[in-house]
C-alpha positions as CSV (number, residue, x, y, z in Angstrom):
1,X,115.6,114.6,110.7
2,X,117.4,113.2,107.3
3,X,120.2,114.4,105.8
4,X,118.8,117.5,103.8
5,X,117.1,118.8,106.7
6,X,120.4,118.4,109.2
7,X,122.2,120.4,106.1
8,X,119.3,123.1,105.5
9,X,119.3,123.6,109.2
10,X,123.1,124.5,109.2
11,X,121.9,126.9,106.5
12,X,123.8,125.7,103.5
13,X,123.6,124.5,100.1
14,X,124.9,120.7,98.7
15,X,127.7,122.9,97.2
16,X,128.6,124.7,100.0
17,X,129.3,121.3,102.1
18,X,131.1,119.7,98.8
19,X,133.4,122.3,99.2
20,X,133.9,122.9,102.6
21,X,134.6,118.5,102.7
22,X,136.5,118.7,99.7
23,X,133.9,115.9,98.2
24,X,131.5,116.0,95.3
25,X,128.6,117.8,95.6
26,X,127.2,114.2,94.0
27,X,128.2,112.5,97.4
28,X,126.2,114.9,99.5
29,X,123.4,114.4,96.8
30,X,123.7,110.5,97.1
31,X,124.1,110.9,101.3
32,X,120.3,113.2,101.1
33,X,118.6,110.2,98.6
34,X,119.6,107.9,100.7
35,X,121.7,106.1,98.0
36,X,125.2,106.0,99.9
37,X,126.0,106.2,103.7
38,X,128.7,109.2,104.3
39,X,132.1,107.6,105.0
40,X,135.3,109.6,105.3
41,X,138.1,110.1,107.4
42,X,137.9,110.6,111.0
43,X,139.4,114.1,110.2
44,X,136.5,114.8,107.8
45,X,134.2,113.5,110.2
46,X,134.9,116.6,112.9
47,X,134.7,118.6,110.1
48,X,131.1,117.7,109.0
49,X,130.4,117.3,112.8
50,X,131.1,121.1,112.6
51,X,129.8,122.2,109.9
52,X,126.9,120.9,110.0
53,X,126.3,121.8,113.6
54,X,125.6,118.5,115.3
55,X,126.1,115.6,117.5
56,X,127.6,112.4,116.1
57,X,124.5,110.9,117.2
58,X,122.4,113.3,114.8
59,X,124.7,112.7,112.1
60,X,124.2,108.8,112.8
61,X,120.5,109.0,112.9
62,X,120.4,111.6,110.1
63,X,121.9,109.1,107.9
64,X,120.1,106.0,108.7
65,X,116.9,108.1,108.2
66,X,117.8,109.1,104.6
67,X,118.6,105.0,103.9
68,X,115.2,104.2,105.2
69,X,113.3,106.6,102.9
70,X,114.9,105.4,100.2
71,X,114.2,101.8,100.4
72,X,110.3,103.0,100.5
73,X,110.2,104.5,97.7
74,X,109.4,103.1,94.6
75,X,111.9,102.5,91.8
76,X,112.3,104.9,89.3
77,X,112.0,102.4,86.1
78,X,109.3,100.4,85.6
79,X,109.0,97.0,84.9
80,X,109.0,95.9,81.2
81,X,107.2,92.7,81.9
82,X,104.2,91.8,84.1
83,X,105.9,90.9,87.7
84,X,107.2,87.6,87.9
85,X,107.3,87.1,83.8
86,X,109.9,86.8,81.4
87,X,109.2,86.9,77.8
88,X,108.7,84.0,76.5
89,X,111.6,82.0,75.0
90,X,111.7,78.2,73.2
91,X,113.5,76.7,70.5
92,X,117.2,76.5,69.8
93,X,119.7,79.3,70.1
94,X,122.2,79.0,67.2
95,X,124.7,76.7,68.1
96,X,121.4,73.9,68.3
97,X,120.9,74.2,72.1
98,X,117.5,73.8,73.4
99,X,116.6,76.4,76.1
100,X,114.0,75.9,78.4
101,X,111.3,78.4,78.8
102,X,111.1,80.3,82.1
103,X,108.0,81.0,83.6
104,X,108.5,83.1,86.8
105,X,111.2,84.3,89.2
106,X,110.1,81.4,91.3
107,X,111.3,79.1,88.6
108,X,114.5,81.2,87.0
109,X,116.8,78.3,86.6
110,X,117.5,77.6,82.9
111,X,118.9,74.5,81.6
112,X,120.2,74.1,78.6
113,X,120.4,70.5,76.6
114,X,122.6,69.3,74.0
């Protein structure tokens, strides 16, 4: 069970537990996408405990659920480059510096001669 399914099962909306926690209804969001962990007081925390009709061990597990999903989904922006590329670079910037080209992540460091 993740976060939206320990607030569904309390049988309320993001907006309802916003209010009810005195938060953002985009800090319940972030909590369900897994973006940001809930932290609050220990006076909120009964409160949540409460409303949301659970254990603190639900809550726990609830939470770290949501962070898991999220790291397995896919980013939302794609790459603009093939992976491990740059675009290419060589020459002098203005000031007559020669930059080095950078081939791959492997091999990010850039020097820079005078």
């Amino acid at each position: 069970m993740d976060m939206q399914v320990l607030r569904e099962r309390a049988g309320l909306s993001r907006a309802e537990v916003a209010f009810r926690l005195a938060i953002s209804e985009t800090s319940v969001r972030n909590w369900e996408a897994g973006r940001t962990e809930p932290t609050m007081t220990p006076k909120k925390y009964w409160d949540a405990l409460r409303l949301l009709k659970c254990t603190p061990e639900e809550l726990a597990q609830a939470s770290e659920k949501s962070i898991n999903q999220r790291h397995k989904r896919k980013p939302g922006r794609p790459r603009r480059f093939p992976e491990n590329q740059f675009p290419p670079t060589s020459g002098t910037n203005e000031s007559g510096t020669s930059i080095t080209q950078v081939n791959s992540v492997e091999d990010s460091t850039v020097s820079f001669n005078r």
